[in-house]
Structure formats: C-alpha cells, structure tokens
N, C-alpha and C positions, 0 to 999 in steps of 0.2 A: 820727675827725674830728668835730669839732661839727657837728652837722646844723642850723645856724641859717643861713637866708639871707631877705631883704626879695622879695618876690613883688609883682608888679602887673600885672593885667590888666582889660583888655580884651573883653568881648564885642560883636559887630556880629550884628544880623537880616538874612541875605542879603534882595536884593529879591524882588519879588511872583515873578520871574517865575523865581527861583533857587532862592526856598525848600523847594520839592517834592523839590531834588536835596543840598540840603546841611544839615549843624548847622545849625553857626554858623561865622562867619570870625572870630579873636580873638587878639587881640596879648597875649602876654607877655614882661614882662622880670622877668627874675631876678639878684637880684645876692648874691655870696656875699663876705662879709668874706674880705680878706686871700690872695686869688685861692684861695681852695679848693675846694671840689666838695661839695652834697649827695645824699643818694639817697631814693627813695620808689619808690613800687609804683603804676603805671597800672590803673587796675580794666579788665574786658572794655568792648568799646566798637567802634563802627562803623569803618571806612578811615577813616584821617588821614593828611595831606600835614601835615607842617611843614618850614619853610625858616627857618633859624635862621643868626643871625650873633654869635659870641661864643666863649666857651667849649663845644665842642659836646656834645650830650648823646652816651653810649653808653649801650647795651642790651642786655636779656638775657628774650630769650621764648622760652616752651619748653624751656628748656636750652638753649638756643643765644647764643651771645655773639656781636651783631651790631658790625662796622667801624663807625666814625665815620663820619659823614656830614653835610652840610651841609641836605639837603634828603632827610629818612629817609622813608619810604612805607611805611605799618603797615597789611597788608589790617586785614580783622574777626576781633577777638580774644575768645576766648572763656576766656582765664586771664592774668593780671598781665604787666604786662612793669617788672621793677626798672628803674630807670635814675639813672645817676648826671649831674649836668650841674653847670658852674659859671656863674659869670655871663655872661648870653647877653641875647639881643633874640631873639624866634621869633615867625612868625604859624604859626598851625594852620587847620585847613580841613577840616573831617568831613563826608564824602560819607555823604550819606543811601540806603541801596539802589537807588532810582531814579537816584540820582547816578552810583553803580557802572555801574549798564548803559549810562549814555548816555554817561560816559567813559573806563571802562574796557573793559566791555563783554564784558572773559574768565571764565570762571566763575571766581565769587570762594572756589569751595571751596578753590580751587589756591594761592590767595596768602593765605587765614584763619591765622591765628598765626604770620608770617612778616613778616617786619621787608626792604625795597628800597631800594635805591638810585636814586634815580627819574630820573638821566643815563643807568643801569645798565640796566634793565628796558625793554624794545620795547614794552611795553603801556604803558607809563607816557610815551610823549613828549608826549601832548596837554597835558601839564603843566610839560614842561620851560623853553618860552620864557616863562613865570611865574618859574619858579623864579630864570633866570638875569637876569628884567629887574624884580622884586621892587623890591629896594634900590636907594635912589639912594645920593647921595655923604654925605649923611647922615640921621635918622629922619625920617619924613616920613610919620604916621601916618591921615589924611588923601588924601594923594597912594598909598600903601600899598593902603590899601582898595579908593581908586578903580579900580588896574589890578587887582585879582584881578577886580573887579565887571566890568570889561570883558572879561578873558581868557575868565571862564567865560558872562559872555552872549552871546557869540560863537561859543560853541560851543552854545546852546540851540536850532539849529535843525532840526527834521525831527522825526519822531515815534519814541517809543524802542518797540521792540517788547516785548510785555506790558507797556506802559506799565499800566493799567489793573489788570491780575491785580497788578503790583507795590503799587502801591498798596492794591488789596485788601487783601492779604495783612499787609501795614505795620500796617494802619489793627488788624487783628486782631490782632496780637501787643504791640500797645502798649494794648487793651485790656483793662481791671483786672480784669474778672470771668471772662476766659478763660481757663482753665489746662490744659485740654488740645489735644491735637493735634486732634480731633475737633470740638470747639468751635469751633478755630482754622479750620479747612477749612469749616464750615459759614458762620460770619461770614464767610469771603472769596468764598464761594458757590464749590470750588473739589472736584472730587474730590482723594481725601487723596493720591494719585499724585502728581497734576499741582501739589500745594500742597510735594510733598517735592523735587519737581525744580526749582519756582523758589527756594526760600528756600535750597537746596544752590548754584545759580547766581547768583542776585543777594543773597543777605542771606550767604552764606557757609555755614552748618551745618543742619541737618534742622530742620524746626518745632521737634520735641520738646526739645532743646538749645537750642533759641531760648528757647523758655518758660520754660524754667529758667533762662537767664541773665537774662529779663524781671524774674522773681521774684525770684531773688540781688540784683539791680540795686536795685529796690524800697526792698530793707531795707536795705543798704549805703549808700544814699544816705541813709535819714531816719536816721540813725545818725552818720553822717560830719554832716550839718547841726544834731542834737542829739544829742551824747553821752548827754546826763541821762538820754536814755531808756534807754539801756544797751541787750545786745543783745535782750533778751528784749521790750522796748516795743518795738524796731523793727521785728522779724519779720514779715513777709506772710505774712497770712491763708491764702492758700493753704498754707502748710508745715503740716504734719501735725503735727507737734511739734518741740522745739530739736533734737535729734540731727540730724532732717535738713538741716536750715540748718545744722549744724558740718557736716558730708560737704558741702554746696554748698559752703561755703567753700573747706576744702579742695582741691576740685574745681577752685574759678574762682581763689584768690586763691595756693594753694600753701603754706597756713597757717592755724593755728586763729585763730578771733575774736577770742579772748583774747592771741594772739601779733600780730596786726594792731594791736589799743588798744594794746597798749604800745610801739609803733615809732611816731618821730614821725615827720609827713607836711607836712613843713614847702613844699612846694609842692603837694598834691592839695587839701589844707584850707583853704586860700585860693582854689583853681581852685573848687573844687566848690560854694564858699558865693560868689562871684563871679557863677559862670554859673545859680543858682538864684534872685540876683535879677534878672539882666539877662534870662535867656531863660526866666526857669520852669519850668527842670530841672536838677538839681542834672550831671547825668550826660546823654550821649548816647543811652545805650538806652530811654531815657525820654521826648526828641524826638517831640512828633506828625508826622505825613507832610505833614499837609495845615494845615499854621500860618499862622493871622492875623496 
C-alpha cells in the first residue's frame, strides 16, 4: 500500500506545576487518501497514554501483536513498536519518570515494552475518567487541553516518594557528558545499588540500558532532523566507532541503519521535526526534568 498520508501536529508545554511529571501534551491528526492505513516504527521513548478517535492505530512490540484500542498505554520502551494507523484525531501524553510514580506508582520494570489497554489495567484508572471525558461532540482543541490540564492538576497533590533521588537521577542520564553507570550514580550523588533500584522502578530498565538508549536517542534524532548528515555525522561521541552504533541499532530499532533510511516514515518525520521546534527535543528521551 502507498505509505503517503498528510500529518499535523500539535505540541503543548504542560504548566509550571505539570512539567516535572510529563513530555509534552500534543495533538495529532493524520489522514490517509482514500481510507487506507500507513505504517512506521516508534523509536524507544518514555510511558504514553493516547486516546485516539478515528481509524485506530494497531501495534506490534517485542513480537507481540497488541488488540486495537481506543485509548492504548505503552510503559517505557526500549526497542520500536511498528504500528500501522489510518486516518485518526489522537492526543498523546508522555509521562516523565516522576510522572510514573505519582500516577502510576507500580514498578515500571513490569509494564517496560508492553503495549495496555487502560479500561483494562487496575493501575491505569487514575486516567481513565480523561480518557472517557476527552472528546466532546465535536474537535475542540482548546477545550481538549484544558481538561487534560485539569485532570492531571488534580491529581498533583502530596509529595511522591523519592521525589528528589527521581529527579536526580533524570537530571543525570539526560546529561551529554555522562556515559557510564558510574558517572551516572555519582552526578545523582546516589550509591550505584540504590541508582539500579530506582531507574529499574521508576524509569523502567538498569542505568546501563538507560545510557545507551540516551546515546542511540542522540544520533537517531540529529539524523531523522538532518539526513545530509548521513549516519556517520550523526553518531555520538561517546560510540567507540560505527560498528557499535550498527549493534545499538539493531538492539533498539530491530534493523540496520541503512534498512531504517530506506523505509519511509511518513508520520515519525513530521512528529519529530514538529516537536524539535515546539519543545526543543526532537524525541522524548531527550526531555529535560526540570524545564522552563
């Protein structure tokens, strides 16, 4: 099937008092000629909620081929999720690890590359009366905003436990000059123990996996926002040489770099150059903790 369809989005800066816990909030509509369906590859990225009304997306993470669903709940992903979708209206909503604990709150190792149904899942109701009171009778993107911004400041009250180390720890793996575990544990001022139990519980996977999705993140972004540079311009510094950035590939995406350029990405390519002017990061794992 021709994978051409018209993309337009949306990004919003949640408020002062949201930001610490999420992305961004941001509307997309996609329309595909002639009701057809295209497909593209999710890169790794934090928990998303979207609630979608249209053609619905389905998915495939990990080998696993997820049910349709209206309102899909993706913990934190540390390899692609294909997904095929036709013309839809969707807002999305990426909880920042701080976001995880104060509203989800179960370790997130348990739900990391694992695609919910979020009527489905007992951990997931603090989000359900969003999901069902979203849409009105018709788009209303404006009024949209406004009740996510209320659902979830209503829920910002009481203090989240290791609030503090969470943020530490954030603040350390989204900086550029850290690349190992070590480094990481010292910037969060944290023994390397007690730095592999929170980012296992609230960020989803071990530091050492984190770093490296960090790094993957990096160059996959300046790549996807300027081709010309090919892959070899876009690589982070930290890789040792190309071989090892093909093995992260690999790794994160479930195909060579050179098999990624040649598949179009007719809705990532438009998301990713969208949210690099609106929010300043082309991608989610990218996200500071503590944003102005």
């Amino acid at each position: 099937m021709p994978n051409v369809c018209d993309v337009r989005v949306r990004f919003y800066q949640p408020s002062a008092l949201l930001r610490p816990h999420f992305t961004t909030f941001y509307v997309t509509e996609i329309y595909v000629p002639d009701g057809g369906r295209v497909v593209d590859w999710l890169h790794p990225e934090w928990a998303n909620l979207r609630i979608c009304a249209g053609d619905l997306p389905d998915s495939e993470l990990a080998g696993t081929r997820y049910a349709t669903h209206a309102a899909p709940f993706t913990g934190p992903t540390s390899t692609t999720v294909r997904f095929t979708v036709g013309s839809v209206r969707m807002w999305g909503i990426g909880l920042l690890p701080l976001g995880w604990a104060r509203l989800v709150g179960t370790p997130a190792h348990d739900y990391a590359n694992r695609i919910f149904d979020t009527h489905g899942e007992p951990a997931l109701a603090p989000f359900r009366s969003l999901v069902d009171g979203l849409f009105g009778p018709e788009p209303d993107e404006a009024a949209e905003l406004a009740r996510i911004e209320a659902h979830f400041s209503a829920r910002m009250r009481g203090a989240v436990p290791d609030e503090s180390r969470i943020l530490a720890c954030h603040r350390a793996l989204v900086n550029e000059d850290i690349s190992t575990v070590a480094e990481m544990a010292e910037a969060a001022g944290l023994p390397s123990h007690t730095l592999e139990r929170l980012c296992r519980r609230h960020f989803g996977f071990p530091p050492r996996l984190l770093l490296r999705r960090q790094r993957f993140m990096r160059s996959l972004s300046q790549y996807m926002l300027d081709p010309s540079l090919r892959w070899i311009g876009a690589i982070d510094s930290h890789y040792h040489d190309q071989a090892q950035f093909v093995r992260d590939f690999h790794a994160f995406m479930g195909m060579s770099p050179s098999e990624y350029a040649g598949i179009p990405h007719p809705v990532l390519s438009a998301v990713m150059k969208a949210r690099q002017e609106a929010a300043g990061a082309a991608v989610q794992a990218l996200d500071l903790p503590d944003k102005g």
